[in-house]
Every structure is written in C-alpha cells, then in structure tokens.
C-alpha positions in Angstrom: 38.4 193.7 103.5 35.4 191.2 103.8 35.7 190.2 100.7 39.2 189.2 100.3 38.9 187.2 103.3 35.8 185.1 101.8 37.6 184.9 98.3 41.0 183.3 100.6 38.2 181.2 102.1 37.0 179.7 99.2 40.6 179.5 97.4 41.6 177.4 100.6 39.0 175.2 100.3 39.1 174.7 96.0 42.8 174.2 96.9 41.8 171.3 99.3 39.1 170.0 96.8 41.9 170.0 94.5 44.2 168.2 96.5 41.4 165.2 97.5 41.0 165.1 94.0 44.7 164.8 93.1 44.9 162.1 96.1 42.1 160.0 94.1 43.9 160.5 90.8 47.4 159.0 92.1 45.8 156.8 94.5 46.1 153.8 91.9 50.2 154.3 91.2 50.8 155.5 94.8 53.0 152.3 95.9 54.4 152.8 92.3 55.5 156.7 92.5 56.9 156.1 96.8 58.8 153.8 95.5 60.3 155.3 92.3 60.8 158.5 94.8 62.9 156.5 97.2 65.0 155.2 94.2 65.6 158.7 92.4 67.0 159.5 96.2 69.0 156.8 96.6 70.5 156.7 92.9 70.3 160.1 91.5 74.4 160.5 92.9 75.2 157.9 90.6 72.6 159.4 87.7 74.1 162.8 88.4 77.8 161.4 87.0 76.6 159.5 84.5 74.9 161.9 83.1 78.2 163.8 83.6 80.5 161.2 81.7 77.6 161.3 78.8 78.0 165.0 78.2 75.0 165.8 79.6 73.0 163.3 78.1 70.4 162.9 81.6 67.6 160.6 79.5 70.8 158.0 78.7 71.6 157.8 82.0 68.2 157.5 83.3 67.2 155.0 81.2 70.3 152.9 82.1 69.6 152.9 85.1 65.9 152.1 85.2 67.3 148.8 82.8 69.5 148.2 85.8 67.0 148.4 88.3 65.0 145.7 86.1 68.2 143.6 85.7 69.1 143.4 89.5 65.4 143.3 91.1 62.7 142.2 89.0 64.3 139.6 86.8 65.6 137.5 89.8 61.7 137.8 91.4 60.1 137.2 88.3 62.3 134.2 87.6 61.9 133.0 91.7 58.0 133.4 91.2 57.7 131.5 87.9 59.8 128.6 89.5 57.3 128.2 92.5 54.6 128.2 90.2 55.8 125.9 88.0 57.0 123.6 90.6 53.5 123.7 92.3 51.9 122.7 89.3 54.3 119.7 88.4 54.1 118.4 92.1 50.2 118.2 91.7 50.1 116.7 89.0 53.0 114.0 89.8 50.9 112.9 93.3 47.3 112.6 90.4 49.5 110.5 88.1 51.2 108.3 90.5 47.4 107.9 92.7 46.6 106.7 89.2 48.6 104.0 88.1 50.2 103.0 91.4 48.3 103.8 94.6 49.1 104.9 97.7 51.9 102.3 97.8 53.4 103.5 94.8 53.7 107.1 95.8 55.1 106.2 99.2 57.9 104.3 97.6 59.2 108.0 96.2 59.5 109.5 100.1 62.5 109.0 102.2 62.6 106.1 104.7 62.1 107.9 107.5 59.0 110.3 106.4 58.0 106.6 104.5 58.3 104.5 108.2 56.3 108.0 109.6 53.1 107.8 106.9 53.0 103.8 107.2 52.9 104.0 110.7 49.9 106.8 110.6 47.9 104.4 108.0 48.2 101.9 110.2 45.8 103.1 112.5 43.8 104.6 109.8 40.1 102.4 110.3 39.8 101.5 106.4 41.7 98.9 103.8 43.7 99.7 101.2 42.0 100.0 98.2 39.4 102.3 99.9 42.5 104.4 101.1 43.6 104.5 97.4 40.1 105.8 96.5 39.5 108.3 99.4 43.1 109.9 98.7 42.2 110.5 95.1 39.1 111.7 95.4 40.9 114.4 98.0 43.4 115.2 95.3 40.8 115.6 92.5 39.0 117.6 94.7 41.8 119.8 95.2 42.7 120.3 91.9 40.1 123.0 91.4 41.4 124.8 94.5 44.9 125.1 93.7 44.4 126.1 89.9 42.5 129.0 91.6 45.8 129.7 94.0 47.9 129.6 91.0 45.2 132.1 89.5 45.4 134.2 92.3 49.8 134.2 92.7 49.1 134.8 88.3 46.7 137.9 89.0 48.7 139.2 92.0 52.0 139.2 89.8 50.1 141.3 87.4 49.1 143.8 89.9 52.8 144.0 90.6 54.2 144.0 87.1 51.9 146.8 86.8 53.1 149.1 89.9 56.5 147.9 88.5 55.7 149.1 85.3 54.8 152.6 86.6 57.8 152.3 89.2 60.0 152.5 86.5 58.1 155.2 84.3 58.1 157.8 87.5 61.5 156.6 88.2 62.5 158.0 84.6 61.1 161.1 85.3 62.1 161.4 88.5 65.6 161.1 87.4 65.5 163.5 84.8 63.4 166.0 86.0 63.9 165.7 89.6 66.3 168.6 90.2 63.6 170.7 88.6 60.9 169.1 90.7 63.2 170.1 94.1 63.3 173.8 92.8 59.9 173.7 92.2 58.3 172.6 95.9 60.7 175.2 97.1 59.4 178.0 95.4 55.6 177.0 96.0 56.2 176.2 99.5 55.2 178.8 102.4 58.3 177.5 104.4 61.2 179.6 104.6 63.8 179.9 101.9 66.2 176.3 102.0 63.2 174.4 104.9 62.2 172.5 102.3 65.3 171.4 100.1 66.4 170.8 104.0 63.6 168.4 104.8 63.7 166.5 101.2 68.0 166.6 102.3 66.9 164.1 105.2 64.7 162.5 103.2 67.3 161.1 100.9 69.9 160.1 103.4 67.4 157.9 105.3 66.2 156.4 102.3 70.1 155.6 101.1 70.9 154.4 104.9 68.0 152.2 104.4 68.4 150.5 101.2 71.9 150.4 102.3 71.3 148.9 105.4 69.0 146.0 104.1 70.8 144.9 101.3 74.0 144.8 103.4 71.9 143.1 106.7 70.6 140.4 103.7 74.4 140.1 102.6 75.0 139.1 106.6 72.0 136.9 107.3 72.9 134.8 103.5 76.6 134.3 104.6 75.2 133.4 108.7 72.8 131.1 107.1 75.2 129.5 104.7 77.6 128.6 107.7 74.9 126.6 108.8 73.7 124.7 105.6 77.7 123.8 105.4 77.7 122.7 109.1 74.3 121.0 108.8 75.4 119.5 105.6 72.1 120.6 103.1 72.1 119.3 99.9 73.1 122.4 97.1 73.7 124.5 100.2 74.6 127.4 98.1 71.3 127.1 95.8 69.7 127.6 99.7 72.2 130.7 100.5 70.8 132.5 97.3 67.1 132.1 98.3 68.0 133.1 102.1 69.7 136.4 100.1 66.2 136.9 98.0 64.0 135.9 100.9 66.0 138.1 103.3 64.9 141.2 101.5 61.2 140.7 102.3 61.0 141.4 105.7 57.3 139.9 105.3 59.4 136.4 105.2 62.7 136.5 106.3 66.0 134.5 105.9 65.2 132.3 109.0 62.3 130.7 106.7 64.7 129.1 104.6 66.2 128.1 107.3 63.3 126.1 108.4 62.4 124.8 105.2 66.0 123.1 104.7 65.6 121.6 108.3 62.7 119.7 107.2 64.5 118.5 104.6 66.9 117.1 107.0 64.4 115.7 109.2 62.6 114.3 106.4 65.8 112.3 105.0 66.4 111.2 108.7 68.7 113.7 110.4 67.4 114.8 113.2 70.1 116.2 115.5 71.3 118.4 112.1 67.9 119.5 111.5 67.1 120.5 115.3 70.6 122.4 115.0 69.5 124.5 111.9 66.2 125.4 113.3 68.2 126.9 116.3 71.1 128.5 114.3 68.2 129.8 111.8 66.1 131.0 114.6 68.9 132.5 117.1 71.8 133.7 114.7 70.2 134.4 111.1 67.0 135.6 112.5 68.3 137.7 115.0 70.8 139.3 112.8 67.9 141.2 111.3 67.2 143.1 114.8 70.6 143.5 115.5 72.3 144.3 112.4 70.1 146.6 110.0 69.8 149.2 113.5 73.4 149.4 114.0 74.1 149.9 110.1 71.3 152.3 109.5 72.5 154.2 112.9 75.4 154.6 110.7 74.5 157.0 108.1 72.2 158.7 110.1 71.9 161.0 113.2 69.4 159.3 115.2 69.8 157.1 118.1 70.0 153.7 118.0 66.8 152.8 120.1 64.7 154.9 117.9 66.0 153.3 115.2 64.7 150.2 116.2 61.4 151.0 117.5 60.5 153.2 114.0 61.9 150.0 111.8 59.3 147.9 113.8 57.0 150.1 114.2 56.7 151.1 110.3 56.9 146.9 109.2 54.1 147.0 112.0 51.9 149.9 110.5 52.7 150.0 107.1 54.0 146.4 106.5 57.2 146.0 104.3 57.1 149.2 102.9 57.0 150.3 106.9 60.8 149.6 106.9 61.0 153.1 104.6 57.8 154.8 106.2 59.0 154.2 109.5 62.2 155.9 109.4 61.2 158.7 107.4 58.3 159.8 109.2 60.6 160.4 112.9 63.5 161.7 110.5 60.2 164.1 108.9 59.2 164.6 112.9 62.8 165.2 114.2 63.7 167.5 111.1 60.8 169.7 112.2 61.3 170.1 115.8 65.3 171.3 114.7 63.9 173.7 111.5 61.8 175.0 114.3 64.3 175.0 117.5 66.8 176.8 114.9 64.5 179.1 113.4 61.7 179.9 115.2 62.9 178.6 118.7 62.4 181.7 121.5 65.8 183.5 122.5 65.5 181.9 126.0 65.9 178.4 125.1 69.1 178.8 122.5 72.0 178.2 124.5 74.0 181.7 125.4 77.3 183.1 123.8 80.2 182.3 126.1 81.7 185.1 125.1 78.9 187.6 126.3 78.9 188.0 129.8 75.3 187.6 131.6 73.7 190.9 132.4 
C-alpha cells in the first residue's frame, strides 16, 4: 500500500516535470497555436461542409482555407506595413534632398499656407540667421538618418517575428482543421472529468471565440461606415482611401478607428480648416470611438449567455491584462469560470441547493 502511494507520488510529479517541459517546448509558437486554436473554432463549421461537398477530402478543404485566411488577413497587413515603410523612407530622404539644394526656404515652399504662415512665424523668433538655420536643420536630419534606419530595422525585424508566428499560425491551423475532431475525442478520454465535461467546456469555448471574431469584425464594419460619414461631412481628401484604413486600424484594438480619425483632422488643420478639423476630432472621438464600447458588448452579448456588464468589464479587462489578444483571453477565461461553477451546480451541486420538483409535495 506504501508503495503504490510513493510510485503515484512520483508519477504526479514526472507528469508535472513533463508538463513544464512541454510548456518550454511550445513556449516559442504559443501566440502562434492560441491563435490557430481560436480559428479551427471559429471556421471548422465551414471546414466541416467543405470537406463534405469534396467527398471527404478534409486536407483540400483545410488547406483552402488556411489560403483564405492569408488572402483576407495577412496580405492586406503585409501590404499596409510595406506602404508605411516605404513612405517613411521616401519622406526622409525628400526633407535630405530638398535641405540640400534649396534650404529651409525651399522646403517650406512644399507645406500648405497655413502650416507655412505657422513655421515662418516660429523662425521668426528663432535667435540665429538663415544660413545657420539651413546648417543646424541639416545637421539634425543627418543626424537622424542613423536613427530612423534603425526604426525601419526594428518595424523589418518585428515583421519577421510575425511572419514567423504567422507562419506556424497557419501550419497548426492545418492540423487543427484536420485532425481536430480527433484531438476533441482525445482530451475527453484522457481527462479525469466526467464523461461529456470536457467536450462541454471546449462547446463554450468555440461559441465565445465565434461571438468574438464575429463581434469585432462587424463593430470594425460600424466604426469604418461612422467614420466615413464624417470624412464625407468634413470633406477629406480620398475619404474612402481613409474609411479602408479606419476598417484595418479598427481591428487592432491597440490603435483604434478614432486614430485615423485624428490623423485626417490634422490634415485639415494643416490645409487651413479649422472648424472641419475640430468637428472630426469630436465625431472621431465621441461617435467612432465610442462605438467600440458600445457596440462590440451588445453584439457579443448576442451569441452568448452572459450578461452584458460582464461582457464589458472581461473585454477590458483581458485588452488590459493580456493586451489585444485580451479581447479573446478575457472572454474566455469568465465563459471557462462560469462553465465551471454550472458543470459543478449541475453535477456535483448538494440536493439542497437544486430547486425542488413542483410536482412533489414538501414532506
């Protein structure tokens, strides 16, 4: 009897080696495989009748849709990211050039007059002449140079970082898809809950990850056509160019439509519109960023069974704790909590606390 309890003893704690171990091992992908997790939930309805309408063919359908997933998230990002780079690098080197040949007179002939009437009256009351102005400013943009080809460095090696996740993202996500029925059996067999506690818990899983992604895409869809209204009102140049980054930018909760909104008001200001850009800082501020708060509870609310105020708080609270991947965290750590306390209520709750049969008179 001694003995089997020492040999549990140290099987419990290999098992726990094992698992630090295992935690160190997927440690590098694990942004990569939560990810690819929360995808196979959300899509694997649509993998399931694909696969259906290929004759069973669950690797063609899989790998459709990971091609789909590149097609409708990456491309657009990696596109987005290569235009701010290269627009960075093309700005820099315009101010060098234009320092060069034509001063600081030349390069304030290419602003508009009222950021112009703005930096002439600043250099006014700047205590040096011209020509050392000319020198000083260059110097400060050669200076710089050095800096900024290590921030384009840095946004180069933090894209490879994420083409990497991305890269195992889509690899787990294969798998995921065509294995992950099996996987489900699997944790139910090997798990010391009760028979169905588990497929139960993984059940709630998937419809807060779908109420989610549904929810943010759809809150994006709002804030783009709120935000749009505005650029039209406010009169923006290529207003609908803006509307597709407020759509992009909306999606990143660690930015956020009302950005854009910012950035096209100081366009306005710049170009001499004042009253149009104060209005789209306050319609950005009030009505596309509040949308956000408002909207994504309500629609998540929706397609779950969870109040609306805890909604909100674990959306917060996970962006808070966890950052943007929070906005998933969040949610699925009450649903986890809540899930729990009604496994147990149901199954293992005491006789006294489950509500009597009507139809049994008390004794």
């Amino acid at each position: 009897m001694g003995s089997d309890l020492v040999a549990r003893r140290v099987f419990t704690g290999l098992i726990l080696f094992s698992i630090l171990l295992l935690a160190l091992v997927v440690r590098p992908f694990a942004k990569g495989f939560f990810l690819a997790a929360v995808l196979a939930g959300a899509l694997y309805g649509i993998h399931k009748r694909m696969t259906h309408a290929f004759r069973g063919r669950a690797n063609l359908s899989a790998g459709l849709i990971c091609f789909g997933v590149i097609v409708a998230l990456l491309l657009p990002l990696t596109g987005f990211t290569a235009f701010l780079i290269t627009e960075a690098t093309s700005g820099i080197r315009f101010i060098q050039e234009t320092l060069r040949q034509e001063g600081v007179e030349g390069l304030l002939e290419h602003l508009p007059a009222p950021a112009r009437k703005l930096v002439d009256a600043a250099i006014e009351h700047l205590p040096m002449e011209e020509k050392q102005l000319d020198e000083t400013i260059q110097k400060q943009v050669s200076s710089q140079g050095g800096t900024a080809a290590k921030a384009v460095t840095g946004v180069v090696a933090a894209t490879g970082s994420f083409a990497f996740q991305t890269v195992m993202m889509l690899i787990a996500l294969f798998f995921f898809l065509v294995d992950g029925k099996r996987l489900v059996q699997w944790l139910e067999s090997v798990s010391p809950l009760k028979r169905g506690q588990a497929e139960e818990i993984l059940r709630e899983f998937r419809l807060v990850v779908i109420a989610v992604l549904t929810s943010s895409v759809a809150t994006a869809g709002v804030q783009t056509v709120a935000a749009l209204v505005g650029y039209l009102i406010a009169r923006v140049p290529v207003p609908f160019f803006f509307a597709a980054v407020t759509f992009f930018l909306a999606l990143i909760p660690a930015i956020g439509a009302a950005v854009v909104c910012f950035a096209a008001a100081g366009l306005l200001l710049l170009t001499g519109h004042q009253w149009m850009a104060l209005f789209l800082a306050i319609w950005g501020a009030v009505v596309v960023g509040l949308a956000d708060n408002v909207v994504k509870p309500l629609l998540v609310k929706r397609g779950l069974d969870m109040h609306g105020g805890i909604v909100f708080f674990s959306l917060l609270g996970g962006l808070v704790a966890f950052g943007t991947v929070g906005l998933l965290m969040g949610p699925l750590i009450v649903s986890f909590f809540l899930a729990l306390v009604r496994i147990y209520e149901r199954d293992y709750g005491r006789p006294s606390a489950r509500p009597a049969d009507p139809a049994t008179p008390p004794i």
